[in-house]
OpenMM code with the backbone's topology and positions (N, CA, C; nanometers):
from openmm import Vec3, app, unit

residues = "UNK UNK UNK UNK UNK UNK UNK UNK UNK UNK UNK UNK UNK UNK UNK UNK UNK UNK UNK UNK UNK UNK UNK UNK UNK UNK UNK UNK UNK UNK UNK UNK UNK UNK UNK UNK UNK UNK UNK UNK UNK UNK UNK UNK UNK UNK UNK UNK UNK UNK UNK UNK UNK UNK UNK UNK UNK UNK UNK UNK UNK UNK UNK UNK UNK UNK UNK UNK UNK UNK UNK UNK UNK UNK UNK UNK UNK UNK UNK UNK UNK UNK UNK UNK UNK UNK UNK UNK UNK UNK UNK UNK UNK UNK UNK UNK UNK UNK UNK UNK UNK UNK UNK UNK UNK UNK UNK UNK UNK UNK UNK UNK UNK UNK UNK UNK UNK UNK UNK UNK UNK UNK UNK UNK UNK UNK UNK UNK UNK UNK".split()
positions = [
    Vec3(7.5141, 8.8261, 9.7336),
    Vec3(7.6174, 8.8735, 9.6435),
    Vec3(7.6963, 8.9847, 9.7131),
    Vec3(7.8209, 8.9478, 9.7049),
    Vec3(7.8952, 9.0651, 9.7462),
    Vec3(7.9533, 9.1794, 9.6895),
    Vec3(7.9379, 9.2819, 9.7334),
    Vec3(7.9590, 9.4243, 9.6141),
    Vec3(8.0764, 9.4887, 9.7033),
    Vec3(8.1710, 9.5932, 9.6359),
    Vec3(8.2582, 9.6438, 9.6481),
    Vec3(8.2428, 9.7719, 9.5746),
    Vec3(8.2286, 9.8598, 9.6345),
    Vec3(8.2469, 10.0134, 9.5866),
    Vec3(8.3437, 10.1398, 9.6378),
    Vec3(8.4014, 10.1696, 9.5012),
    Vec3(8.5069, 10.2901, 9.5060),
    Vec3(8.4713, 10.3837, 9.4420),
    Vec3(8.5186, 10.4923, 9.4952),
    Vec3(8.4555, 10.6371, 9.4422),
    Vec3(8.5901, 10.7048, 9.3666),
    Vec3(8.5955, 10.7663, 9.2051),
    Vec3(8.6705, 10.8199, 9.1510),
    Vec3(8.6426, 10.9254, 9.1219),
    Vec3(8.7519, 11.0003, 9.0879),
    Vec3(8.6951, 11.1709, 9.0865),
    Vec3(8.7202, 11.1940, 8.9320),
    Vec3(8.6572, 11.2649, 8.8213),
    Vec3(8.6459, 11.2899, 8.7183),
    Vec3(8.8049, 11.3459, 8.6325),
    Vec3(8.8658, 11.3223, 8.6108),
    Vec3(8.9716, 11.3959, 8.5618),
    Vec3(8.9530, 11.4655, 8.4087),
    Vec3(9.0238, 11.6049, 8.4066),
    Vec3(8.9800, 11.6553, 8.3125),
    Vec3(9.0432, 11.6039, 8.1641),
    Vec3(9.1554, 11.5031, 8.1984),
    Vec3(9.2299, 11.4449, 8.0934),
    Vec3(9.1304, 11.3083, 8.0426),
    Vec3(9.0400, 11.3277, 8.1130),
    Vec3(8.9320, 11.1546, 8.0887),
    Vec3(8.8034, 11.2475, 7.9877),
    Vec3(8.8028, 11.4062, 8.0071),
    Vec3(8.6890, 11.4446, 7.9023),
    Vec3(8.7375, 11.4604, 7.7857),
    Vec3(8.5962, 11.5228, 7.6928),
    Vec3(8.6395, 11.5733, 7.5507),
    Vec3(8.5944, 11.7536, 7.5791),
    Vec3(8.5792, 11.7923, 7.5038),
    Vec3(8.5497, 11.9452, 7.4732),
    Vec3(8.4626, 12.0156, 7.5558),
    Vec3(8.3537, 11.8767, 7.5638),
    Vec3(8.2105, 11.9652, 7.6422),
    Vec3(8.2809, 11.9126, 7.7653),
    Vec3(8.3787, 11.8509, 7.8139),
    Vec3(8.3469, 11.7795, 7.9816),
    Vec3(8.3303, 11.6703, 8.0063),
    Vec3(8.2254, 11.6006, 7.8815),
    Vec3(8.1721, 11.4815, 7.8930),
    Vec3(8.2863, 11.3740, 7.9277),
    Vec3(8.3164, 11.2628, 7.9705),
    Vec3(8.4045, 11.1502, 8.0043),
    Vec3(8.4023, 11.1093, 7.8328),
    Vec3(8.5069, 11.0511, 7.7902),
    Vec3(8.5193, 10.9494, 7.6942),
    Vec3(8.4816, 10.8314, 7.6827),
    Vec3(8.4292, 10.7859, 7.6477),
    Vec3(8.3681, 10.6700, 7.6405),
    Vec3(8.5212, 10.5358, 7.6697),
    Vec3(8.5820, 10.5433, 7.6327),
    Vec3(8.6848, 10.4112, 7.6922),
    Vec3(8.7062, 10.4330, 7.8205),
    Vec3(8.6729, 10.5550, 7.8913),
    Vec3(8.7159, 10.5605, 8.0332),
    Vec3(8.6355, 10.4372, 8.1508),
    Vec3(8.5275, 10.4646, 8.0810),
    Vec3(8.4009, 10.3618, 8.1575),
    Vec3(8.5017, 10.2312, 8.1681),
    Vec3(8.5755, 10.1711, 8.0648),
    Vec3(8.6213, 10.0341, 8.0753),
    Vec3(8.7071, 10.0841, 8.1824),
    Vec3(8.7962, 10.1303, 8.2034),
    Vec3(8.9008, 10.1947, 8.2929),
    Vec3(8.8470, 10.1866, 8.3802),
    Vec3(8.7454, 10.2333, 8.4465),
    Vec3(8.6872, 10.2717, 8.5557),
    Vec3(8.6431, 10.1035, 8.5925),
    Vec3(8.5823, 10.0023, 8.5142),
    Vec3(8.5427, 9.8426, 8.5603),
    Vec3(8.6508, 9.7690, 8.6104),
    Vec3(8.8352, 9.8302, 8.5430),
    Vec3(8.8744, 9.7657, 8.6261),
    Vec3(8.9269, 9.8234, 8.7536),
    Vec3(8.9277, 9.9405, 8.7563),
    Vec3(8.9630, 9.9876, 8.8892),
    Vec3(8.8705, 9.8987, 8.9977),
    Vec3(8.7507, 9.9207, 8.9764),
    Vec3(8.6607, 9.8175, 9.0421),
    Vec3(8.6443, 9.6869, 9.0864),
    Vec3(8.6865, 9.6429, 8.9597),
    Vec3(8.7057, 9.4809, 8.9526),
    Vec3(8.8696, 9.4746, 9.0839),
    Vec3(8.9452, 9.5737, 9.0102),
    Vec3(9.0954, 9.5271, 9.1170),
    Vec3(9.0956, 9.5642, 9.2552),
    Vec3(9.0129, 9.6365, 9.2817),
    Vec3(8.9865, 9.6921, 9.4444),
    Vec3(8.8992, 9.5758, 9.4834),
    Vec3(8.7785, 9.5430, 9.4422),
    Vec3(8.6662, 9.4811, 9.4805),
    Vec3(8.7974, 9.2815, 9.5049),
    Vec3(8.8280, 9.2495, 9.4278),
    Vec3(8.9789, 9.1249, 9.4648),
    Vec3(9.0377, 9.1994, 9.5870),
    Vec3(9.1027, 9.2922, 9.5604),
    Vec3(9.1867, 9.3425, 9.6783),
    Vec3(9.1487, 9.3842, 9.8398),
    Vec3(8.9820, 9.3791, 9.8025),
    Vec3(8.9398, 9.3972, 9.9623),
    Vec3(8.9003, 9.2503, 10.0033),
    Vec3(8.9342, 9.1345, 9.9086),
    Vec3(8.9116, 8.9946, 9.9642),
    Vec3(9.0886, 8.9172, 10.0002),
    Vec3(9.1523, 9.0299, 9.9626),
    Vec3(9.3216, 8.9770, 9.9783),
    Vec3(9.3812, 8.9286, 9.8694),
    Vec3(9.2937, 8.9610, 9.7326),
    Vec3(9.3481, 8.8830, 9.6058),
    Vec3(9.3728, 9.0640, 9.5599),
    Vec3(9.5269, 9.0063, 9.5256),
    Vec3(9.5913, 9.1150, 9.4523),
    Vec3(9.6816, 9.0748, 9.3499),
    Vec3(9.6340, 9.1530, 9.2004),
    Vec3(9.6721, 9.0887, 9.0678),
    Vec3(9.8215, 9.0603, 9.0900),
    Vec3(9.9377, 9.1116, 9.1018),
    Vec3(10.0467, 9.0790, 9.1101),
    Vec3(10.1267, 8.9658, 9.2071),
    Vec3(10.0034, 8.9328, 9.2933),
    Vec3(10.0537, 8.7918, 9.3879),
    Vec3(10.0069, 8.6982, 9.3243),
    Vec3(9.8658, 8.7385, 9.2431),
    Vec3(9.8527, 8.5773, 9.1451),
    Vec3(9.9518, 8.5706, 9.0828),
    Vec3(9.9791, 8.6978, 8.9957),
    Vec3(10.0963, 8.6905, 8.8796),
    Vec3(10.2007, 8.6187, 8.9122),
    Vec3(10.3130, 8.6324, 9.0159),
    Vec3(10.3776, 8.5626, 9.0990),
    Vec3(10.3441, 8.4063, 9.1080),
    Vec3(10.1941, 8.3803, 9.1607),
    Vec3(10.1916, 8.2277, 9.1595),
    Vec3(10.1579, 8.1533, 9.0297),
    Vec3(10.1724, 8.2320, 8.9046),
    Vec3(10.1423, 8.1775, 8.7963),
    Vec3(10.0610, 8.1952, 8.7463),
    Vec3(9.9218, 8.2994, 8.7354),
    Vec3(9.7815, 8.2941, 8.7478),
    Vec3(9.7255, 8.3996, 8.6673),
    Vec3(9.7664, 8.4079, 8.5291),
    Vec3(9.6674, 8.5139, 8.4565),
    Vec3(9.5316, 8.5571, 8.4424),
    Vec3(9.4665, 8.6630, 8.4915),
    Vec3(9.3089, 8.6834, 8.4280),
    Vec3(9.3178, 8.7512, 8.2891),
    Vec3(9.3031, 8.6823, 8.1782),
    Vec3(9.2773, 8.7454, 8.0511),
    Vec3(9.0966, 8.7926, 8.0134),
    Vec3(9.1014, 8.9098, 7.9834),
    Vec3(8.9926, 8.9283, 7.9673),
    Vec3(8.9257, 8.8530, 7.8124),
    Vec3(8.7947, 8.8092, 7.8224),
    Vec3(8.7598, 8.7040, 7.7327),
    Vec3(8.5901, 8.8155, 7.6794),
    Vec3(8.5759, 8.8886, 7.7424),
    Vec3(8.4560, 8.9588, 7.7000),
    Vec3(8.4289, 9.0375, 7.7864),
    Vec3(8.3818, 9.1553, 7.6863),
    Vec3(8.3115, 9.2814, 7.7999),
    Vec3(8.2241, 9.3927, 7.7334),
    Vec3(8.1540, 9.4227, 7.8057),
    Vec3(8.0129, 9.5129, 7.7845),
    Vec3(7.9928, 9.6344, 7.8501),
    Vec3(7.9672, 9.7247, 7.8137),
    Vec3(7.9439, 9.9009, 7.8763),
    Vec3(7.7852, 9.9074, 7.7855),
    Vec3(7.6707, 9.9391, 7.9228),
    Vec3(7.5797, 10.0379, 7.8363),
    Vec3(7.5832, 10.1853, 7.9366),
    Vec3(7.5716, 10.2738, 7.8321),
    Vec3(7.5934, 10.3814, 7.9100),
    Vec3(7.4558, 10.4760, 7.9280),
    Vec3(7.4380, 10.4776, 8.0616),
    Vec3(7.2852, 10.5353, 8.0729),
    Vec3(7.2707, 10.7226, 8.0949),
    Vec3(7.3641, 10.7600, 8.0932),
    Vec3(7.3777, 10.9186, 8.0831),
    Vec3(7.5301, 10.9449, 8.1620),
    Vec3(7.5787, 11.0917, 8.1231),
    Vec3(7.7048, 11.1225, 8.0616),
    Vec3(7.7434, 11.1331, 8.2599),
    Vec3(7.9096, 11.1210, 8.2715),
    Vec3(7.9853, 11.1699, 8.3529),
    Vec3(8.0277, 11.2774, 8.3103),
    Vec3(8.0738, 11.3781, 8.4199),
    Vec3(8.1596, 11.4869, 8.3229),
    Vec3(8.2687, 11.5492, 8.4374),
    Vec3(8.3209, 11.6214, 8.3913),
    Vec3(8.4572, 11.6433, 8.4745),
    Vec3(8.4529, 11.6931, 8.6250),
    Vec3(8.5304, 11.6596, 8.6911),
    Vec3(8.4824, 11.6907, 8.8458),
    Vec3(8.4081, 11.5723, 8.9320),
    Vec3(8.3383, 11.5166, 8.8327),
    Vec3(8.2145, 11.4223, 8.9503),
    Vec3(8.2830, 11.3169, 8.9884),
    Vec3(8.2437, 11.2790, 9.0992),
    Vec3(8.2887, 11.1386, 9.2194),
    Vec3(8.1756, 11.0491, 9.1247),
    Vec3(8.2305, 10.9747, 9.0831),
    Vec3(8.2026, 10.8610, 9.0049),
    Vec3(8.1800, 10.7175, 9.1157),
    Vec3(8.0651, 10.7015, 9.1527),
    Vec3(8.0923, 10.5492, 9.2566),
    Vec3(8.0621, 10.4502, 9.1514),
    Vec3(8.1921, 10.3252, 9.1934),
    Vec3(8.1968, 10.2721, 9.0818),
    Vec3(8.1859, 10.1144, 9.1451),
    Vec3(8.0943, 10.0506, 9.1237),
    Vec3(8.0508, 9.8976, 9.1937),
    Vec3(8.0969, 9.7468, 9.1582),
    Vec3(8.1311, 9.6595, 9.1983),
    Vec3(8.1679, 9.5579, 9.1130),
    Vec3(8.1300, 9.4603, 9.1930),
    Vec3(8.0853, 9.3571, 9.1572),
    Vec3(8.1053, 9.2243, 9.2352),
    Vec3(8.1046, 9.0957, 9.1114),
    Vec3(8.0492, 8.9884, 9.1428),
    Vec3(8.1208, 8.8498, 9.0828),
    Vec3(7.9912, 8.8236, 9.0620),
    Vec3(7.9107, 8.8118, 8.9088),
    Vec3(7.7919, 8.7251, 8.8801),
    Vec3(7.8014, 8.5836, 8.8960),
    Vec3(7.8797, 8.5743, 8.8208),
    Vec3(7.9191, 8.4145, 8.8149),
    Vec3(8.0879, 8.3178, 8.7996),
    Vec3(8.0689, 8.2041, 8.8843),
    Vec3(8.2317, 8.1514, 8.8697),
    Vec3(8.2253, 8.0686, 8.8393),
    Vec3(8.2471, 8.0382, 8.7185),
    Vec3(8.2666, 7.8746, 8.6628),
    Vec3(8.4036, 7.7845, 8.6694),
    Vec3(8.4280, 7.6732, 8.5946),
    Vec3(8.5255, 7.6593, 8.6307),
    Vec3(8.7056, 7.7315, 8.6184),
    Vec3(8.6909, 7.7310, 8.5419),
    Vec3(8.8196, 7.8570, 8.4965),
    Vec3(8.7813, 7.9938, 8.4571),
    Vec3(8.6716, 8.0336, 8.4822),
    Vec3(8.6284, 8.1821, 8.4464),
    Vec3(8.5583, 8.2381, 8.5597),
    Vec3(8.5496, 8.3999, 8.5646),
    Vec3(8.4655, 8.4620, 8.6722),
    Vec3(8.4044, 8.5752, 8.5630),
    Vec3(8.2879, 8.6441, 8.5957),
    Vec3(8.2071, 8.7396, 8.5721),
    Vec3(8.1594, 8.7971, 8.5928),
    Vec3(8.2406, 8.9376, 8.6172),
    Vec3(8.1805, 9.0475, 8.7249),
    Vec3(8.0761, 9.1295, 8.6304),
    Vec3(8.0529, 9.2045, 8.7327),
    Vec3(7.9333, 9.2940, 8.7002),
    Vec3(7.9535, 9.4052, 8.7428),
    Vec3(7.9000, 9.5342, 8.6773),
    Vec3(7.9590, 9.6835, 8.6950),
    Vec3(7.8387, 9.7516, 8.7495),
    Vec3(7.8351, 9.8618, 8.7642),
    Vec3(7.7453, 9.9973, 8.7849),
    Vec3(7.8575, 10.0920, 8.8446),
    Vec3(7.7806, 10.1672, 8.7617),
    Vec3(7.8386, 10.3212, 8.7688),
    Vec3(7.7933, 10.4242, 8.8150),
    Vec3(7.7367, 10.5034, 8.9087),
    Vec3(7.6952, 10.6029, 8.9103),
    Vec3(7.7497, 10.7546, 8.9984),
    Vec3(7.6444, 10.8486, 8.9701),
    Vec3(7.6905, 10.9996, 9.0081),
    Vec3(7.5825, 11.0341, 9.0910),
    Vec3(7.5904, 11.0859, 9.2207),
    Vec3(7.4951, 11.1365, 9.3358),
    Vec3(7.3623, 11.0551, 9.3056),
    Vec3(7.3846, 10.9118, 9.2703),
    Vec3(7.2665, 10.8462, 9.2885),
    Vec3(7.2251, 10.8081, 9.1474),
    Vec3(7.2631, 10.8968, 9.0664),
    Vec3(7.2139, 10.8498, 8.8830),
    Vec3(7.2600, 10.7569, 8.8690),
    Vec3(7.2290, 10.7102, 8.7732),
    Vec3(7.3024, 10.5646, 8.6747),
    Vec3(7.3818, 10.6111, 8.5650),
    Vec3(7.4960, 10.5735, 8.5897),
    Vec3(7.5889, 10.6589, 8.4481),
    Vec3(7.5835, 10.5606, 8.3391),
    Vec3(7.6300, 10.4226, 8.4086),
    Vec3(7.6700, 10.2774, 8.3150),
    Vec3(7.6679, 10.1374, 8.3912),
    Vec3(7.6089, 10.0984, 8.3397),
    Vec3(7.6485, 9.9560, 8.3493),
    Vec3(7.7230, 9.8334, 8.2945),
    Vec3(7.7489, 9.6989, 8.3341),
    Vec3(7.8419, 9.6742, 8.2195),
    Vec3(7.8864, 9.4972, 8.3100),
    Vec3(7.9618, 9.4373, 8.1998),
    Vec3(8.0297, 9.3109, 8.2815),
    Vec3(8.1221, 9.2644, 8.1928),
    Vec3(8.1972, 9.1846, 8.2159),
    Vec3(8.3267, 9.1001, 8.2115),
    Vec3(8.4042, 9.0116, 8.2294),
    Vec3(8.4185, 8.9329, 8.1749),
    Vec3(8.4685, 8.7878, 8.1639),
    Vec3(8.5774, 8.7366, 8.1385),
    Vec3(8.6575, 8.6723, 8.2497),
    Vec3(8.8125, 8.6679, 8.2845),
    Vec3(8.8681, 8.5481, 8.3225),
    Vec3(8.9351, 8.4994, 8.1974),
    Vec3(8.9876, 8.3037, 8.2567),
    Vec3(9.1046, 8.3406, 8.3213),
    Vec3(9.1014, 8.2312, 8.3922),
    Vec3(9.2044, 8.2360, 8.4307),
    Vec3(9.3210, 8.1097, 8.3514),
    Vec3(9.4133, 8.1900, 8.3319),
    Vec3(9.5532, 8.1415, 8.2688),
    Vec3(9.6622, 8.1083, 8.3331),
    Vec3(9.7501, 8.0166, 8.2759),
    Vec3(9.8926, 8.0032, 8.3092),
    Vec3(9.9562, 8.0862, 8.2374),
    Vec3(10.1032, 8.1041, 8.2548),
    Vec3(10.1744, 8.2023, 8.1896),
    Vec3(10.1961, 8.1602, 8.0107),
    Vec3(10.1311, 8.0888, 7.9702),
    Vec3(10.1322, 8.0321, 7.8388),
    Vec3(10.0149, 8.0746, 7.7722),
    Vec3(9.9087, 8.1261, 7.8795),
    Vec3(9.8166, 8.1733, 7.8483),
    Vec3(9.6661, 8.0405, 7.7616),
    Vec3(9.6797, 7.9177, 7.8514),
    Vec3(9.6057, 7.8013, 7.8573),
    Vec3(9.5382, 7.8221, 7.9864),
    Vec3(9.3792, 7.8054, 7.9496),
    Vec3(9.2769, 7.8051, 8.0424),
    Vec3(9.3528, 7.7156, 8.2168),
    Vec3(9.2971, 7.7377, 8.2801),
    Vec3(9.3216, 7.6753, 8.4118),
    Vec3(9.2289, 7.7083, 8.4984),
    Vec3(9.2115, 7.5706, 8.5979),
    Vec3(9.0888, 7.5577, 8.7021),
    Vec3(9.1435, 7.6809, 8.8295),
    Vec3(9.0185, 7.7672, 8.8089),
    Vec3(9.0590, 7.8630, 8.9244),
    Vec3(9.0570, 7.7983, 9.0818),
    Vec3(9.2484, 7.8520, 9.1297),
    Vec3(9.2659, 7.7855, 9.2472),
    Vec3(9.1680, 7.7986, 9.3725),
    Vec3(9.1760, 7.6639, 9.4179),
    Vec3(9.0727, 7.6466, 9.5370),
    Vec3(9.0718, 7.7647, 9.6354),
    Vec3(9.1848, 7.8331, 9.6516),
    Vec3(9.2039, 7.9341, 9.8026),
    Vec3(9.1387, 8.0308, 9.7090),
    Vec3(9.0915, 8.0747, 9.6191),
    Vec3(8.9943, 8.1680, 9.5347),
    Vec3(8.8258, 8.1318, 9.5668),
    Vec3(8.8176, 8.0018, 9.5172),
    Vec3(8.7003, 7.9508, 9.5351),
    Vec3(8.6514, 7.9454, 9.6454),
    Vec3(8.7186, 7.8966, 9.7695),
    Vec3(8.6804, 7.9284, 9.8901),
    Vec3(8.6496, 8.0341, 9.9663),
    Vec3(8.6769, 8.1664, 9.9029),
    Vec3(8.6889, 8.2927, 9.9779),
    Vec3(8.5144, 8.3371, 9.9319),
    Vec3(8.4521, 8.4427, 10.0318),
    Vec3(8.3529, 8.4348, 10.0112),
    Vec3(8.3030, 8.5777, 9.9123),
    Vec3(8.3806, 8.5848, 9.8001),
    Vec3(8.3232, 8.6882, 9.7164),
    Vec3(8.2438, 8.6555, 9.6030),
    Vec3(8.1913, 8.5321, 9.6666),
    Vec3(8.0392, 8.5332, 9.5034),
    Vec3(7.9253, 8.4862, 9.5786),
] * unit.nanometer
topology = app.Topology()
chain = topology.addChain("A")
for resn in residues:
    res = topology.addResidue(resn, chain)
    for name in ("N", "CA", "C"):
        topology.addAtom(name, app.Element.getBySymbol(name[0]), res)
């Protein structure tokens, strides 16, 4: 399995009162992951977009195993559980100097611009990120 990891730095506009991160940030943070972790295989959302090729998200999950808080380098992991035929399903982890912040995954058909399922293109399938 191939993994892809980026490191984000805490912004103080992502806490609440105590510091703590907000809880919707975690989703924020899966796709930064998810779009770097495509982009270090040469798939970049706006060249599918171009060839016709929506990922709509179809489901997604955060468990959160203890707090981020402002300041911390967040390493944030993603790779591809599974690719079926018109769908992929990545998988998350989150963590801070080694903790586990969150985990989590997500499920993404791929669409035409009408937004009707479609068989994810072969030059996808062939590349070696699952």
């Amino acid at each position: 399995m191939k993994t892809f990891a980026t490191d984000i730095r805490v912004r103080y506009q992502e806490t609440d009162n105590m510091g703590v991160v907000y809880y919707a940030n975690y989703l924020v943070w899966f796709e930064v992951a998810r779009t770097e972790f495509l982009r270090s295989f040469g798939l970049v959302y706006k060249d599918l977009e171009k060839k016709g090729y929506y990922l709509m998200v179809a489901a997604i999950s955060c468990k959160y195993k203890s707090p981020a808080r402002y300041d911390d380098i967040v390493k944030t992991e993603a790779w591809i559980e599974e690719m079926k035929n018109s769908s992929l399903k990545f998988g998350y982890k989150l963590s801070v100097n080694g903790k586990l912040v969150a985990v989590g995954d997500s499920i993404h058909v791929f669409t035409n611009s009408s937004g009707k399922p479609v068989r994810i293109p072969e030059e996808i399938r062939s590349l070696p990120i699952y």
